[in-house]
N, CA and C atoms as a LAMMPS dump frame, in Angstrom:
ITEM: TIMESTEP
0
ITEM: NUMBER OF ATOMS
414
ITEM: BOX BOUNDS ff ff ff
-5.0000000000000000e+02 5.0000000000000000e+02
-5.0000000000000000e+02 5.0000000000000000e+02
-5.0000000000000000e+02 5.0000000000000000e+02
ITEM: ATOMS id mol type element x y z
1 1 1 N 203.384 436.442 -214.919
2 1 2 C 204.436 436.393 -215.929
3 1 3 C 205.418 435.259 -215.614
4 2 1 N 205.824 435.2 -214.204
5 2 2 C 206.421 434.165 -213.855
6 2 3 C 206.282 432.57 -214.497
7 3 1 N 204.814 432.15 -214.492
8 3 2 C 204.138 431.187 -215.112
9 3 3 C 204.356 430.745 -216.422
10 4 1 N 204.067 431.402 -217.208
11 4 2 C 204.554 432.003 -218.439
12 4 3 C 205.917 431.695 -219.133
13 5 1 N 206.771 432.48 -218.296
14 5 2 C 208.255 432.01 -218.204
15 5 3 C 208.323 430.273 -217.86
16 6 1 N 208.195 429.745 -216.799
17 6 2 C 208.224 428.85 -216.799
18 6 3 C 207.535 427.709 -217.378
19 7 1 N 206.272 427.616 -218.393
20 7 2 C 205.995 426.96 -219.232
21 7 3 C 207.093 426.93 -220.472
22 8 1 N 207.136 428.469 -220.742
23 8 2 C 208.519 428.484 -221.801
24 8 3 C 209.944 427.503 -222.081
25 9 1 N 209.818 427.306 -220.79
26 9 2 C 211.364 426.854 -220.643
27 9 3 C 211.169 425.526 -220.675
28 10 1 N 210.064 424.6 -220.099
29 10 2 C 209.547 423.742 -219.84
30 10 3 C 209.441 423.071 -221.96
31 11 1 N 208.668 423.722 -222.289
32 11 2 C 208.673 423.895 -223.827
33 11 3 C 209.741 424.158 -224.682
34 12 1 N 211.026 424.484 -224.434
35 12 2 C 212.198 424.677 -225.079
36 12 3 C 212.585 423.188 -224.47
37 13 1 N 213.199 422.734 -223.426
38 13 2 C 214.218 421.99 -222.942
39 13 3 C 213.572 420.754 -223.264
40 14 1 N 211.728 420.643 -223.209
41 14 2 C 211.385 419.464 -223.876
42 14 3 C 211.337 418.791 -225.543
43 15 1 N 211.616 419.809 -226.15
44 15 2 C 211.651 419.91 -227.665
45 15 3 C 213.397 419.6 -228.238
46 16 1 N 213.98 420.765 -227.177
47 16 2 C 215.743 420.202 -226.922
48 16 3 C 216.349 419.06 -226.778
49 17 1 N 215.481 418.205 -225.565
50 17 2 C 215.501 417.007 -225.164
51 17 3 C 214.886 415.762 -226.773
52 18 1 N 214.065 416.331 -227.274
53 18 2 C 213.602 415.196 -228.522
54 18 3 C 215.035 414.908 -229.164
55 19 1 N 215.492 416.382 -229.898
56 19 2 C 216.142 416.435 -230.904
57 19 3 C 217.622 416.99 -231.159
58 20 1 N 218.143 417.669 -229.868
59 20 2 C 219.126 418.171 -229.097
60 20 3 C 219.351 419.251 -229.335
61 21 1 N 220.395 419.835 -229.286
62 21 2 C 220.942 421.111 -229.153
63 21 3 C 220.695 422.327 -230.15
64 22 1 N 219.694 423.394 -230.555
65 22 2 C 219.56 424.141 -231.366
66 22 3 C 220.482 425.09 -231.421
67 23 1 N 221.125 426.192 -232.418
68 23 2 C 221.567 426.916 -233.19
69 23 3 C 220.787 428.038 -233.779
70 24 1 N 221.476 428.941 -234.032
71 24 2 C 220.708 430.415 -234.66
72 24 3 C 221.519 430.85 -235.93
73 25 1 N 221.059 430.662 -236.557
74 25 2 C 221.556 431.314 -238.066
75 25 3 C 220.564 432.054 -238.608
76 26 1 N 221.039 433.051 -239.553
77 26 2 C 219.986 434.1 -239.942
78 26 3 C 219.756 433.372 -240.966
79 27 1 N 218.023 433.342 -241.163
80 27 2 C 217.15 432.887 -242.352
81 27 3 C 216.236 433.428 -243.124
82 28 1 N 215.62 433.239 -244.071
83 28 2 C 214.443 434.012 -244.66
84 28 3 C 213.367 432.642 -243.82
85 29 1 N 212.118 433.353 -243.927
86 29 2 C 210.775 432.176 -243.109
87 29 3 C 210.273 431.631 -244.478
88 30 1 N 209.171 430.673 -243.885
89 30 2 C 208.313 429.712 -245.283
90 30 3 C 206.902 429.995 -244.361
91 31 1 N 206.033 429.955 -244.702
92 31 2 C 204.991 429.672 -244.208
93 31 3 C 204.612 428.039 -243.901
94 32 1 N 203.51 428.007 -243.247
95 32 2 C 202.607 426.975 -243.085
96 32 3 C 201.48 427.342 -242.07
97 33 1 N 200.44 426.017 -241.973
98 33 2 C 199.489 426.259 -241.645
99 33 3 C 199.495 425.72 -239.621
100 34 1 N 199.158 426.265 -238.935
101 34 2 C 199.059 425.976 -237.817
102 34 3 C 197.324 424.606 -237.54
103 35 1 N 196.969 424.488 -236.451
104 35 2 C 196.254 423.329 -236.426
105 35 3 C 194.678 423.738 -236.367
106 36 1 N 194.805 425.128 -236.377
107 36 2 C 193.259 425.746 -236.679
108 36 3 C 193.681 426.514 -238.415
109 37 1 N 194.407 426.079 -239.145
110 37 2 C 194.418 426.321 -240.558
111 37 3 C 195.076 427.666 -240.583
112 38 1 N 195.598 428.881 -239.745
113 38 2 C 196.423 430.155 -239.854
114 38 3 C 197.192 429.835 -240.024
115 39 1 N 197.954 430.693 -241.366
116 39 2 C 199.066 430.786 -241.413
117 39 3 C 200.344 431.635 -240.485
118 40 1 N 201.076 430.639 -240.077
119 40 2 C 202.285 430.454 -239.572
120 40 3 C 203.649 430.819 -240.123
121 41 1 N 204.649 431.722 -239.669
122 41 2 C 206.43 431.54 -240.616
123 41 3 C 207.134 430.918 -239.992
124 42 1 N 207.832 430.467 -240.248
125 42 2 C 209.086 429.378 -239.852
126 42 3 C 210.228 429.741 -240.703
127 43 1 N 211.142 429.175 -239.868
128 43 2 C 212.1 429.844 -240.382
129 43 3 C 212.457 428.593 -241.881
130 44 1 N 213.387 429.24 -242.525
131 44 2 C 213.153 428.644 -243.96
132 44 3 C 214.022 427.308 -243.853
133 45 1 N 214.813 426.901 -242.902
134 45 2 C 215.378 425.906 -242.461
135 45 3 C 214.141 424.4 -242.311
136 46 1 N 213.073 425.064 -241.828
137 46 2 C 211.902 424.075 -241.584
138 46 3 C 211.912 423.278 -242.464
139 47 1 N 211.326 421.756 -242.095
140 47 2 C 210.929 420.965 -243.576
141 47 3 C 209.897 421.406 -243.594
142 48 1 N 209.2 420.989 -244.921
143 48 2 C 208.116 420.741 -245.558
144 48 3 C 206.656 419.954 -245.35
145 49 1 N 206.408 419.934 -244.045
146 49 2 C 205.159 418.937 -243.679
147 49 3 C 205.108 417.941 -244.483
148 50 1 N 204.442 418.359 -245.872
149 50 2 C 203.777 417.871 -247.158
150 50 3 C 204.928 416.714 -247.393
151 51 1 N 206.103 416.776 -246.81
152 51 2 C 207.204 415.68 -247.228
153 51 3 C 207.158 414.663 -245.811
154 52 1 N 206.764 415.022 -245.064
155 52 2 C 207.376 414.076 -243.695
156 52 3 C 205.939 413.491 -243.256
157 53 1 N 206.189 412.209 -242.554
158 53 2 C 204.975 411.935 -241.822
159 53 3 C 204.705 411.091 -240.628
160 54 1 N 203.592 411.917 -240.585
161 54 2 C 203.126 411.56 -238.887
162 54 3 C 203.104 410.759 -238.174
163 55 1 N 203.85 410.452 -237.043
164 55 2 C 204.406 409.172 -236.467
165 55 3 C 204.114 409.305 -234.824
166 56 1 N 203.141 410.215 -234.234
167 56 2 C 202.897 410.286 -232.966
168 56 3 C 202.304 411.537 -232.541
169 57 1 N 201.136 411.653 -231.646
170 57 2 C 200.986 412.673 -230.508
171 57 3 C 200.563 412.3 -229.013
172 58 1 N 201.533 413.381 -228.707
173 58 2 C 201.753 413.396 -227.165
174 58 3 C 201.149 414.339 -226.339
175 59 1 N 200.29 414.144 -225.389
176 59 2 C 199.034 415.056 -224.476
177 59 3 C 200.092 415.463 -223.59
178 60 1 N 200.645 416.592 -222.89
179 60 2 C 201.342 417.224 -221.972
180 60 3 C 200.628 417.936 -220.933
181 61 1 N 200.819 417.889 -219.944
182 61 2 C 199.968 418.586 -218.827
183 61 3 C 201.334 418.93 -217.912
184 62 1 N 201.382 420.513 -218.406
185 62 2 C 202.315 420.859 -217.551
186 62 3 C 201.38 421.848 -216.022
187 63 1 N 202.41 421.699 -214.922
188 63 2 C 201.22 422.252 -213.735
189 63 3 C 202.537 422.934 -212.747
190 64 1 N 201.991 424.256 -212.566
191 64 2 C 203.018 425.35 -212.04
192 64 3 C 202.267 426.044 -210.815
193 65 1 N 202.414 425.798 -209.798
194 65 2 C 201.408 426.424 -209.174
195 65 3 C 199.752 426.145 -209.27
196 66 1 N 199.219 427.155 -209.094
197 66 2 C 197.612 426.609 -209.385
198 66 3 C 197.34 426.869 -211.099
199 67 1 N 198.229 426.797 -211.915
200 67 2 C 197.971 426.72 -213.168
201 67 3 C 198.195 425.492 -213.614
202 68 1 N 197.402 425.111 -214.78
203 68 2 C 197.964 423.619 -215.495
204 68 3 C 197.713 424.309 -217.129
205 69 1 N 198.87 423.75 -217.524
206 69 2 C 199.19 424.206 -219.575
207 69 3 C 198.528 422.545 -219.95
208 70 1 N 197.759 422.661 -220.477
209 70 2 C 197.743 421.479 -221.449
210 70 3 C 198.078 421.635 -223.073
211 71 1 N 198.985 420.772 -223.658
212 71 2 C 199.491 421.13 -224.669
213 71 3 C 199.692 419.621 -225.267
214 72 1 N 199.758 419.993 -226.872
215 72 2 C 199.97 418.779 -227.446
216 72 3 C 201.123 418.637 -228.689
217 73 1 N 201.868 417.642 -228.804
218 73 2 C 203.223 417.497 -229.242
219 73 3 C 202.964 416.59 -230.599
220 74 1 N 203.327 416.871 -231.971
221 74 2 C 203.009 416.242 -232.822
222 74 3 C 204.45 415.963 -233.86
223 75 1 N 204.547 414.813 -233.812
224 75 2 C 205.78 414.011 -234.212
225 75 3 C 206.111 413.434 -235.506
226 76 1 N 206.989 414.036 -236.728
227 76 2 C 207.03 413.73 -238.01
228 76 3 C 208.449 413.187 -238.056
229 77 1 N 208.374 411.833 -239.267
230 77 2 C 209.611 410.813 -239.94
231 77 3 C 210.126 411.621 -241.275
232 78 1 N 210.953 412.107 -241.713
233 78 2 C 211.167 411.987 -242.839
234 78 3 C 211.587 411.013 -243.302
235 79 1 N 210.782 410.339 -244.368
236 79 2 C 211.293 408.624 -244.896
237 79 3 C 212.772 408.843 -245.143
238 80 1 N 213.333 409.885 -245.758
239 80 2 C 214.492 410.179 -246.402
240 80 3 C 215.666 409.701 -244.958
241 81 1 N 215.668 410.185 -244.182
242 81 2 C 216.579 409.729 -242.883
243 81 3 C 216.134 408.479 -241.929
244 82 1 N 217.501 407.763 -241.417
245 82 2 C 217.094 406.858 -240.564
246 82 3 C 216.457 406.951 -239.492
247 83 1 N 216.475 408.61 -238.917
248 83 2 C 216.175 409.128 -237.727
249 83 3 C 214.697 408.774 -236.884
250 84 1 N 214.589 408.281 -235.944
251 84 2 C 213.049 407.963 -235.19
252 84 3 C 212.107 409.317 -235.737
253 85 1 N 212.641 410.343 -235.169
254 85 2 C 211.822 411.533 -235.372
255 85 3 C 212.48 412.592 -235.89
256 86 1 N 211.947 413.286 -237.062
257 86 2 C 212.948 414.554 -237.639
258 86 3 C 212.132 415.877 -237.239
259 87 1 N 211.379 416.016 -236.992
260 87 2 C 210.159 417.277 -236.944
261 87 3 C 209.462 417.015 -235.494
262 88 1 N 209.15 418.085 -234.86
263 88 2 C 207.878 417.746 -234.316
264 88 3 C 207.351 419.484 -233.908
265 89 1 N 206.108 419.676 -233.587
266 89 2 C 205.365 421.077 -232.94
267 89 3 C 204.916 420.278 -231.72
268 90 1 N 204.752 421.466 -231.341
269 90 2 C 204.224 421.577 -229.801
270 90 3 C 203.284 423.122 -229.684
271 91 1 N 201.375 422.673 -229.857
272 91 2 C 200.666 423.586 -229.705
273 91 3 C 199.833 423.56 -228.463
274 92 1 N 199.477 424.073 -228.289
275 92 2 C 198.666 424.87 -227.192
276 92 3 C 197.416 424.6 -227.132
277 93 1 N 196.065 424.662 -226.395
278 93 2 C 194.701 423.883 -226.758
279 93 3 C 193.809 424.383 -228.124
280 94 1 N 194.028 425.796 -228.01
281 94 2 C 193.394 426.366 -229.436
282 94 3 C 193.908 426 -230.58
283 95 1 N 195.183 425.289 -230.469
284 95 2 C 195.369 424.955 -231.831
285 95 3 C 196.616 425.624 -232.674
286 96 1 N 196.977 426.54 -231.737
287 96 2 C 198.256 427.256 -232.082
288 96 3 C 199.764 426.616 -231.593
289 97 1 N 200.495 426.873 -233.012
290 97 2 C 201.614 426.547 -233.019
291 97 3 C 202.689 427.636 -231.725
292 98 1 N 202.841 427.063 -230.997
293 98 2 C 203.895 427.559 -229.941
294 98 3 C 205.19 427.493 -230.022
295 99 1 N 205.97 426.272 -230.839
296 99 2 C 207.344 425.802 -231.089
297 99 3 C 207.757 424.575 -231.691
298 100 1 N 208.613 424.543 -232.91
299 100 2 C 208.827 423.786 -233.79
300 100 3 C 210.419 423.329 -233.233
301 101 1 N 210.736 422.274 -233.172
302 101 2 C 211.759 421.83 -233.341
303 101 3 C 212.726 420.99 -234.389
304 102 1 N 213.488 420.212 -235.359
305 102 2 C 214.057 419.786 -236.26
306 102 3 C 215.093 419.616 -236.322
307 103 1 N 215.292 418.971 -237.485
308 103 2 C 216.991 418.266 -237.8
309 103 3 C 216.663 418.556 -239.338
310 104 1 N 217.977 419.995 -239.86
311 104 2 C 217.581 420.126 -241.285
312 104 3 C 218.464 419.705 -242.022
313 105 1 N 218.483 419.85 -243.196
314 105 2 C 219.402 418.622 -243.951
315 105 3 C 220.6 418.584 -244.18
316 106 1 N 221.493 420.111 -243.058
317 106 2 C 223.116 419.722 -242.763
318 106 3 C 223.17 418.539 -241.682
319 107 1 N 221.686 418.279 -241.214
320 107 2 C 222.064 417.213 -239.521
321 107 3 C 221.932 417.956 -238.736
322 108 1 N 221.632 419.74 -238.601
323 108 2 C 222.116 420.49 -237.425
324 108 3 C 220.508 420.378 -237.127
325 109 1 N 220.51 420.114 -235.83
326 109 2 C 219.321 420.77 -234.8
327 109 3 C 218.78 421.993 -234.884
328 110 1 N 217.056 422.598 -235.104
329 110 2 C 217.107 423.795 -235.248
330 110 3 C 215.557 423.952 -234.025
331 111 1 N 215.629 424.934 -232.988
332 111 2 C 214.22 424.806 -232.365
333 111 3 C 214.179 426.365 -232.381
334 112 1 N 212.564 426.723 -233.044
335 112 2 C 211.865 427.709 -233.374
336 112 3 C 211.263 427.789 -232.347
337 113 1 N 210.903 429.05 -231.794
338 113 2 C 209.404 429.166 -230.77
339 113 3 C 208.654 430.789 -231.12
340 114 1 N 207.672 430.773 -230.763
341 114 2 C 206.864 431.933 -231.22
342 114 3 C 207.317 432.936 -230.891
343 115 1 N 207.502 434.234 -231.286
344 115 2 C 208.234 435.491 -230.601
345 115 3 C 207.462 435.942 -229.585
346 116 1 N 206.384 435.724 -229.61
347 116 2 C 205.586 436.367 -228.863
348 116 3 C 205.451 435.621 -226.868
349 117 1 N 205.985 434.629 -227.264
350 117 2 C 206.184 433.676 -225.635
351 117 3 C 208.442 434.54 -225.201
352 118 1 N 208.778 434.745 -226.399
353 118 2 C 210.215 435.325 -226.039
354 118 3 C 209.778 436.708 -225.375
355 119 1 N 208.967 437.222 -225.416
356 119 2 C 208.595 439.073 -224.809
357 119 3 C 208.143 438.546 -223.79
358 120 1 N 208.793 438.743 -222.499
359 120 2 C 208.097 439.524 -221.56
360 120 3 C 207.216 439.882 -220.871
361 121 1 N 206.832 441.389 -221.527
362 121 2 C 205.903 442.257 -221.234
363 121 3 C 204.41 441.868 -222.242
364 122 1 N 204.66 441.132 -223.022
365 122 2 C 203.727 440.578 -223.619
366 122 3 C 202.624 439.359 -223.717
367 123 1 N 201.651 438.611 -223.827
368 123 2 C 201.087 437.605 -223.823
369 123 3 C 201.191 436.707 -225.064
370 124 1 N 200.439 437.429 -225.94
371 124 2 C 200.144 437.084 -227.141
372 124 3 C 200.818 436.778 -227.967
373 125 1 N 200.28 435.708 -228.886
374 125 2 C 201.547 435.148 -229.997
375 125 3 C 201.256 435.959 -231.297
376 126 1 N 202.238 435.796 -231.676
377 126 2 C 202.248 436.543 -233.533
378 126 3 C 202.539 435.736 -234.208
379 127 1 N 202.539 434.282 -234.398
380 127 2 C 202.307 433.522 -235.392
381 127 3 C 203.566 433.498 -236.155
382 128 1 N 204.893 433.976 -235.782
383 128 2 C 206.164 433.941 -236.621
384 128 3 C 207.128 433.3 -235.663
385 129 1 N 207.879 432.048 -235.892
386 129 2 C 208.586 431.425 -235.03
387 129 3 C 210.01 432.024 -235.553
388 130 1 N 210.624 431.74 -234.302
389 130 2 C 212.02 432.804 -234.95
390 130 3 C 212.908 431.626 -233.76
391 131 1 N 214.133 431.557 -234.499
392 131 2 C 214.973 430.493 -234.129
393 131 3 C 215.573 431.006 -232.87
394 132 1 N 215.94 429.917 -231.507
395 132 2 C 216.364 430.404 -230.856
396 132 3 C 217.752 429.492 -230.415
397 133 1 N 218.676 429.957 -229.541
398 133 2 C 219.732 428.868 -229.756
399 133 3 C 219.975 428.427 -227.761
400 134 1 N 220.489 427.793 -227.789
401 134 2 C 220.703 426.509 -226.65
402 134 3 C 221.131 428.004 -225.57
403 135 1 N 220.254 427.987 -224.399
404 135 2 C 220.56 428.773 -223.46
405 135 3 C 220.205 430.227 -223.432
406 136 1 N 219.161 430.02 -224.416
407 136 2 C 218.228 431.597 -224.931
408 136 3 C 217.455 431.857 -223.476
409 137 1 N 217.912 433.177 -222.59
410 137 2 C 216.538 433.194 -221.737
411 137 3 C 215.759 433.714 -222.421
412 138 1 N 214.587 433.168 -221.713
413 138 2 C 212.777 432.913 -222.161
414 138 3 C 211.89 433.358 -221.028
């Protein structure tokens, strides 16, 4: 579990680090599709994929002990802002969405991660990202 935890955090502070400081406000979710085609919720703050576009991916090899996470980071422009990067995910090798990060259209920073990496006692993801804010333990 330890492991676990510490990929987490590793995965928040690097997504933090893109786009800075996230916030928690209560939202309704949107769907979308994760990178094996399941649908995914996000919180309704998310952009729109279908509007932004793809401007980079990044191979991550995180290594904790005798474990190594390989994970991959995928990087969206909205033409609409001057910003280098407005969007990006960060999934896992199967293809699952693990954590969304963004800049929505007050300017505020918003980073999502799966509920299922926030439990604990749990492994498994449930496919619903739920917003977390700057200094969430994980």
């Amino acid at each position: 579990m330890r492991i676990k935890s510490n990929i987490s955090l590793i995965i928040i502070t690097t997504l933090g680090l893109l786009l800075g400081p996230a916030r928690v406000y209560g939202e309704e979710t949107r769907a979308t599709k994760n990178l094996r085609q399941e649908t995914v919720l996000l919180p309704a703050s998310a952009p729109d994929k279908g509007q932004l576009i793809p401007i980079g991916v990044a191979l991550v090899h995180i290594e904790s002990g005798d474990k190594t996470a390989k994970l991959t980071v995928l990087y969206y422009k909205d033409p609409r802002t001057q910003r280098t990067v407005d969007y990006a995910e960060l999934y896992n090798t199967s293809g699952e969405l693990l954590a969304a990060s963004w800049i929505d259209r007050s300017g505020i920073h918003r980073t999502a991660v799966d509920e299922g990496l926030l439990d604990e006692n749990k492994s498994e993801l449930k496919g619903v990202l739920v917003l977390v804010e700057e200094g969430t333990a994980i």
